[in-house]
C-alpha positions as CSV (number, residue, x, y, z in Angstrom):
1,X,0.0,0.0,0.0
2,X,3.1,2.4,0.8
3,X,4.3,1.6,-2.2
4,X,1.0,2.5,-4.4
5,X,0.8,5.8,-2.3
6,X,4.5,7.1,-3.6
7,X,3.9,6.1,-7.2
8,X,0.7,7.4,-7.3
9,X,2.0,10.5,-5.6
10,X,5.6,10.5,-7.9
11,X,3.4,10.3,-11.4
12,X,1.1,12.6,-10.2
13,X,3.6,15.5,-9.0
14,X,6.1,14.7,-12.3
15,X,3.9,14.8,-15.0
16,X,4.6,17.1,-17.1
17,X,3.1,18.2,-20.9
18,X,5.3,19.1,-23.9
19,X,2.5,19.0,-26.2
20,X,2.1,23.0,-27.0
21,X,5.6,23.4,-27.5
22,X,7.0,24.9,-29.9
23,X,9.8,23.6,-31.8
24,X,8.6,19.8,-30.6
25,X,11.0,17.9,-28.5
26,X,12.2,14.6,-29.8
27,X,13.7,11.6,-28.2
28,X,16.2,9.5,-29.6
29,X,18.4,11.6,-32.1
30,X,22.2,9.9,-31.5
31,X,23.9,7.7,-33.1
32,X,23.8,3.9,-31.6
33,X,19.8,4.8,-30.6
34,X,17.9,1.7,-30.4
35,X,14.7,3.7,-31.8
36,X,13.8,5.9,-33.9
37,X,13.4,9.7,-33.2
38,X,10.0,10.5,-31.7
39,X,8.0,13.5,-30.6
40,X,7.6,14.1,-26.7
41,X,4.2,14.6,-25.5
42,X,4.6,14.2,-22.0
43,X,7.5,13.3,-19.5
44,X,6.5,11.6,-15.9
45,X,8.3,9.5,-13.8
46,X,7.9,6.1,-12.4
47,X,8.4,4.7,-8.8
48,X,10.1,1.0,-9.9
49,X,10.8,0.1,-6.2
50,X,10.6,1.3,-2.8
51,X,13.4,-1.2,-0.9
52,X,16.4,-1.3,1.6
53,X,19.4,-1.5,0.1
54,X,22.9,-2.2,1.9
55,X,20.3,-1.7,5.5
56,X,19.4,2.1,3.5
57,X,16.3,3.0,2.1
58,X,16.7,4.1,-1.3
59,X,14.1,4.5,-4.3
60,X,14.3,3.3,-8.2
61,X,12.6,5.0,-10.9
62,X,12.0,5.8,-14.4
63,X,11.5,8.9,-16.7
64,X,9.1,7.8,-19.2
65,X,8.1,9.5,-22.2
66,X,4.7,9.8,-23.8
67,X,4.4,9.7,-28.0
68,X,0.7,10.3,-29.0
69,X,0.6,9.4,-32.4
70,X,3.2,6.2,-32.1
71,X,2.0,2.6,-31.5
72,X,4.5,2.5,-28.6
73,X,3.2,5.8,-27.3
74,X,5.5,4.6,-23.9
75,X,9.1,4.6,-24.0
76,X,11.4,4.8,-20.5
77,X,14.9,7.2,-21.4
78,X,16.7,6.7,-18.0
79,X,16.5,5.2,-14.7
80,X,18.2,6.2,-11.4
81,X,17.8,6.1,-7.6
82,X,17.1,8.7,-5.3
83,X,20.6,10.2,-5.2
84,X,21.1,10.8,-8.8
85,X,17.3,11.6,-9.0
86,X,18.0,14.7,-7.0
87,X,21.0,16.1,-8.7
88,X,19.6,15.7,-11.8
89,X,16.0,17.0,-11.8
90,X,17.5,20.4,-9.8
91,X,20.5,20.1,-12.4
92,X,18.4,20.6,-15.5
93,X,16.3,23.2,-13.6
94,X,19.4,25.1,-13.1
95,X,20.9,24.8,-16.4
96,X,17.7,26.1,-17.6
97,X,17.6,29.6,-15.8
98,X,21.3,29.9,-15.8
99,X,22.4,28.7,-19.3
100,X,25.7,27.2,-18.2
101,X,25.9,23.9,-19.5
102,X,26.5,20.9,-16.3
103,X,27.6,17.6,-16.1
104,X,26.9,14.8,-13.8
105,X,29.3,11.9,-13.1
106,X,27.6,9.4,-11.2
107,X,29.2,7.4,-8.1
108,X,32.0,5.0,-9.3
109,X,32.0,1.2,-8.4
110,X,29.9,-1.7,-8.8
111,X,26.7,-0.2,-8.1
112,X,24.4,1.4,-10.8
113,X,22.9,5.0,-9.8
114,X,21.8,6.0,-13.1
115,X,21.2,3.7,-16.7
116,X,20.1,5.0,-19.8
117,X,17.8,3.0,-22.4
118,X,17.9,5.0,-25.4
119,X,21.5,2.9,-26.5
120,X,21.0,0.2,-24.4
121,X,17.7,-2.7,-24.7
122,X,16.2,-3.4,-21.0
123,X,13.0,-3.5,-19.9
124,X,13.0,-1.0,-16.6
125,X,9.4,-2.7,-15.3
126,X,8.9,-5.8,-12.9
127,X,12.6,-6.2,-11.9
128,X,13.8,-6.4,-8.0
129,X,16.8,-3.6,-6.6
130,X,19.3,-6.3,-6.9
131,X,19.0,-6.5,-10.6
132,X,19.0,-2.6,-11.3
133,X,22.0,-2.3,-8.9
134,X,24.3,-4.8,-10.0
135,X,26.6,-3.3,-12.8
136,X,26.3,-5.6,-16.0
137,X,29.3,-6.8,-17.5
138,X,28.4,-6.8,-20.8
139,X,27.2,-2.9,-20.6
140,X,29.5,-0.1,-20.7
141,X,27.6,2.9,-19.0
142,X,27.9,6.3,-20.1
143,X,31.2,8.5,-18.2
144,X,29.4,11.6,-17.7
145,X,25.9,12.7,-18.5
146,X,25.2,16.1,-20.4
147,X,22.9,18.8,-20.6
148,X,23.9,21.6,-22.2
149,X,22.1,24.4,-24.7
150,X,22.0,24.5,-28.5
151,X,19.8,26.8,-30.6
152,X,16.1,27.2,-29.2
153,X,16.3,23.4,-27.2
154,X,18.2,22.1,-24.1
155,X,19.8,18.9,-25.1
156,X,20.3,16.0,-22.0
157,X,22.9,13.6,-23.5
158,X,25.6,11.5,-22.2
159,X,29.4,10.8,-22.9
160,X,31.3,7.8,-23.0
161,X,35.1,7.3,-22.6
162,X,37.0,7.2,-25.3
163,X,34.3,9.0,-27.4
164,X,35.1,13.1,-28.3
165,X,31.9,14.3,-28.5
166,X,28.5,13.2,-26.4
167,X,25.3,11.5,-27.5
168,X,22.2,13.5,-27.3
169,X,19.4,11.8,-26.0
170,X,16.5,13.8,-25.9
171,X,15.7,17.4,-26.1
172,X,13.9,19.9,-23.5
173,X,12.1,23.4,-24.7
174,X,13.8,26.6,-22.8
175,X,10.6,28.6,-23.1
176,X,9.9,31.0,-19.6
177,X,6.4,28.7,-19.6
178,X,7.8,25.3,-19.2
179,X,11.2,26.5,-17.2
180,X,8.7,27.2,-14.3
181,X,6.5,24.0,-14.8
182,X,9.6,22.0,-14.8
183,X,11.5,23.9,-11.6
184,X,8.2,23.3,-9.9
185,X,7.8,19.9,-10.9
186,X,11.1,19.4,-9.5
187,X,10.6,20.3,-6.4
188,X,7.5,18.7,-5.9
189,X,8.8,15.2,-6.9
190,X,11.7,15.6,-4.9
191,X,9.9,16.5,-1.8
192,X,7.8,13.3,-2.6
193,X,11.1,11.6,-2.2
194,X,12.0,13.3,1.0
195,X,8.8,12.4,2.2
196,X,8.6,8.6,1.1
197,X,12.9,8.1,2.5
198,X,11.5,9.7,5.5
199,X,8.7,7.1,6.5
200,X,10.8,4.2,5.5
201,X,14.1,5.0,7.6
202,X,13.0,4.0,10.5
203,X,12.0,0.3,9.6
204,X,16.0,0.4,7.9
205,X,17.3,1.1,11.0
206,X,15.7,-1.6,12.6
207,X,17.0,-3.9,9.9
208,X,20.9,-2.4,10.8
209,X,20.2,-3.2,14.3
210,X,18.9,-6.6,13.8
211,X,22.1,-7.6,12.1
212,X,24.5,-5.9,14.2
């Protein structure tokens, strides 16, 4: 039931409509994309799980796109926990007021904060904390991932080693209009966060001090 309460809650506060923009934003333009390029509708996120991880309470989820006039009209672009979640909902929100372009390394090691799924084939859905944390052996994730400006768009992208320039993944509108829906958005779904970490602390600590 907790967990219904925070999806229900995450979709509801993250939704957001690109469908009045002007130029459209499309998903999918680099090379080594797995699909086509497509028009974004709508962006929301997903809660995939609400678990303890390591005796911590951490959350997985997923930014999901919306095509209208596609047969897939769902697509997911990333996934990431709670800690990359933050810095990179409040990063694009910056980059879009200030103009100065960001990167975001994620944490080093074997665990996976952050995966993208416009180069690489997974299905996000139905699949336990284990399996999205456990670094795949066969994938090479991205170094750094990107968002910078060009022309009338803001571009998220990533960049791998060894590669000069990075891969842009999807593109964002910098209109005033949707700069304020999307800071607001990001505040909203990060205090969702707060709030759903907050409740399930507690029950983590107990599991530390059952093991210790």
């Amino acid at each position: 039931m907790f967990e219904s309460d925070v999806a229900n809650k995450l979709a509801q506060e993250s939704t957001i409509s690109l469908r009045n923009e002007r130029p459209p934003c499309i998903a999918f333009p680099c090379v080594g994309a797995i699909r086509g390029p497509k028009k974004i509708d709508e962006l929301f996120l997903t809660l995939e799980n609400a678990d303890y991880f390591s005796n911590r309470a951490t959350l997985w989820m997923t930014l999901e796109m919306v095509s209208d006039n596609y047969p897939e009209r769902l697509a997911s672009l990333m996934s990431f926990d709670y800690e990359f979640a933050q810095i990179f909902l409040s990063g694009v929100a910056r980059t879009m007021c200030s103009g100065i372009a960001l990167n975001l390394v994620p944490r080093s090691g074997k665990l996976v904060h952050v995966e993208e799924y416009v180069t690489r084939h997974r299905e996000p859905n139905n699949q336990d904390l284990a399996q999205y944390t456990a670094l795949s052996e066969e994938y090479v994730p991205p170094h750094t991932f990107k968002i910078w400006h060009e022309g009338s768009c803001m571009v998220v992208g990533a960049q791998w080693k060894g590669e000069s320039d990075p891969r842009p993944f999807f593109l964002l509108p910098k209109t005033d209009a949707f700069i304020k829906r999307f800071a607001l958005m990001s505040y909203m779904t990060i205090a969702v966060m707060h709030e759903a970490l907050d409740v399930m602390k507690p029950r983590g600590e107990r599991l530390l001090l059952a093991k210790s």
